[in-house]
Structure formats: C-alpha cells, structure tokens
C-alpha positions, -999 to 999 in steps of 0.1 A, spaced: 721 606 165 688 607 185 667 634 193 652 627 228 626 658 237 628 672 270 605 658 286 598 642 322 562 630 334 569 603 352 573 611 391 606 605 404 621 612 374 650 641 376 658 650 344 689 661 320 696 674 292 721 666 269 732 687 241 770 687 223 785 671 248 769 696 276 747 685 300 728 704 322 698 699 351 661 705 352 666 727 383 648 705 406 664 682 435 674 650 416 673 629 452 684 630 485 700 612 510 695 576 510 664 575 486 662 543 475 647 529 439 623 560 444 641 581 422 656 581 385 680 599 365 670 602 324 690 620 305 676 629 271 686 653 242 707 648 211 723 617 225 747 601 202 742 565 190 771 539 193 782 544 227 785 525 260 776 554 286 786 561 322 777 587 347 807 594 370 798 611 402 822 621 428 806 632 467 842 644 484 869 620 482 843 596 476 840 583 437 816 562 419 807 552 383 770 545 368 762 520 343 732 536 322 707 525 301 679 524 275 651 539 298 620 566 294 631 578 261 665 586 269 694 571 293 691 566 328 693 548 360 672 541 391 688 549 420 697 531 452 706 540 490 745 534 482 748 555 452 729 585 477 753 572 508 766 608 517 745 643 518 760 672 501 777 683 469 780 660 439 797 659 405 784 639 373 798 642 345 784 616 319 812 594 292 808 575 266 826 546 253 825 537 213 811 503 214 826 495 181 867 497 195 858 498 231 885 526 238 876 559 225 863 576 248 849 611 253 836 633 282 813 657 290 813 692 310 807 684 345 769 695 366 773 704 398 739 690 420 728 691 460 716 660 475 699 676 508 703 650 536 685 628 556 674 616 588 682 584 586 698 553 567 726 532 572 736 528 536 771 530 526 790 543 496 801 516 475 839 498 478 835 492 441 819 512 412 782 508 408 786 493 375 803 463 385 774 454 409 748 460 380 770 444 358 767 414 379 730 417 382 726 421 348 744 386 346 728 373 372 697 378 354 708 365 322 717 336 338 681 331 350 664 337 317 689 311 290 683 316 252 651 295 242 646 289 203 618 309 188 587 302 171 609 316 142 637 299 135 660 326 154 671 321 191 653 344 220 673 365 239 665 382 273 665 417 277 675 427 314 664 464 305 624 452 288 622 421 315 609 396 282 625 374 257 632 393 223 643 378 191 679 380 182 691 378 145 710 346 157 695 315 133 689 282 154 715 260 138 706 239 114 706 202 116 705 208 156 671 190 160 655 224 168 633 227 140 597 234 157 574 207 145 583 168 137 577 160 184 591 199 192 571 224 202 573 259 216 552 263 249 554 300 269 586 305 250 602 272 258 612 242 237 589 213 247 591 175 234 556 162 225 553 126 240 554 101 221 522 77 215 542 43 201 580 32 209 597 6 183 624 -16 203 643 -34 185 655 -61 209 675 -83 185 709 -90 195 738 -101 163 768 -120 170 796 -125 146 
C-alpha cells in the first residue's frame, strides 16, 4: 500500500484524500465550467497498489468515467472542457479494478462537489466515457514512440505518463542481429547501422 501525504503545491491542483476506501475533498473549488487543462485532480492517501483506477462522475443524467494515473505523488487527471461540459452538482466516486484478474472490483463512498459555471464555452459532455478517448490517445501515442533496443540489451519502452523511453525488463532476443556493436549502434535512443567502408561481391555465377 502507499502512503501518499496530503499535500498539494502545485497551482491548479484540487486535491483528495483517500483513506479506507473513503475519499474526501480539500474544501476548495476543484474547477469550474469549461476549464480546460488548467486544472487537475490528485488524489493521494493510503492508496492501494495493484489496481487499475477510475473516477466515475455523474452531473444529472449525464455520466462519465475517468481514466487515472501515476501523477504528483498520487493519482490524478488533468482536466478538459468536456469532462467540465455542465455547471452544477457532481458525483465522483473513485474504483478500482485488480489488475491481476481484471474483474474484482471495489468502490468507494461517493463526494459530493460544485462546479460554479461559466460564461462561456461550447464544450460538450462526452457521447462516450472519457477513458476511451484517453485510451485512444494513450495508443495514439504509443504508436508514435515504437520500442527501440537499449544501450542494455533490454527493449525501451515509452511511457505516455513520463513522456521518455524507459527500460522494460523485456531482453532483445537473442540471435536477432540486435546486439549493439559489430555495424549497430544506438544514436538518441534509436538503432542506427554504421556504414560500411568496403563491400565484397562475389559475382561468380555456377552452372551444373
């Protein structure tokens, strides 16, 4: 279990604490109406390890669910315009799923928070759930940034959440040609061929 400490210095950052499955607000306005990617939720406390979490929020008849991650010593999210699309009463209530079956789940108590209104803003609340659309970034991203083979011997792997390459535990396979050295070379964390200086032909041609 980790102990995150209650604490938020960052500005933007609304903060909440988690503790036995209870969670509960700093007291402070955690956004309002169409802020957009000015604002984050963190959620720190005794946060167990092992589990896939998701802040559902309901505004109305109006439902959503939040992807969180690793972020400011806790887990969080920055918000966006359509996750603050309406003005008024909102419900989260934060669940986790245990990553090592993928189907035990478990919830906690609900928070009740205001999100004043604004002015203006055209955003709308989302048709799907957040956390398909930043699961689609997330691949999106991936997709961008391939596995290179590290300095190491292990394969680098791209962390959405750091932005930078991190080494996996994944071994380069062997006999793959990827050994670094002997023409390969790793240049800003990508596998380079060094050129070579002499090329044999061998030209001959047999016939039976």
């Amino acid at each position: 279990m980790r102990r995150r400490e209650f604490v938020f210095k960052r500005e933007g950052d609304s903060g909440i604490l988690f503790a036995d499955w209870r969670i509960q607000a700093d007291g402070e306005v955690i956004a309002r109406q169409y802020d957009n990617l000015s604002r984050s939720i963190v959620i720190v406390g005794s946060i167990p390890d092992g589990y896939t979490w998701d802040l559902l929020v309901q505004a109305g008849h109006n439902l959503n669910i939040i992807r969180l991650s690793e972020m400011d010593g806790g887990i969080g999210v920055v918000l966006t315009a359509e996750m603050l699309a309406v003005s008024g009463h909102y419900t989260m209530q934060l669940r986790g799923t245990l990553q090592s079956d993928g189907v035990t789940v478990r919830h906690t108590d609900k928070l009740y928070v205001n999100i004043p209104d604004s002015l203006s803003g055209d955003a709308q609340w989302p048709e799907l759930p957040s956390e398909f659309t930043q699961m689609e970034q997330r691949m999106e991203e991936l997709n961008n940034h391939p596995p290179t083979p590290g300095a190491n011997g292990m394969w680098m792997i791209w962390n959405p959440d750091t932005d930078e390459y991190e080494e996996s535990d994944i071994p380069l396979p062997e006999g793959s040609g990827y050994a670094i050295g002997d023409g390969l070379k790793i240049v800003d964390g990508k596998l380079t061929v060094d050129t070579a200086t002499e090329v044999e032909e061998d030209n001959n041609i047999y016939r039976e």
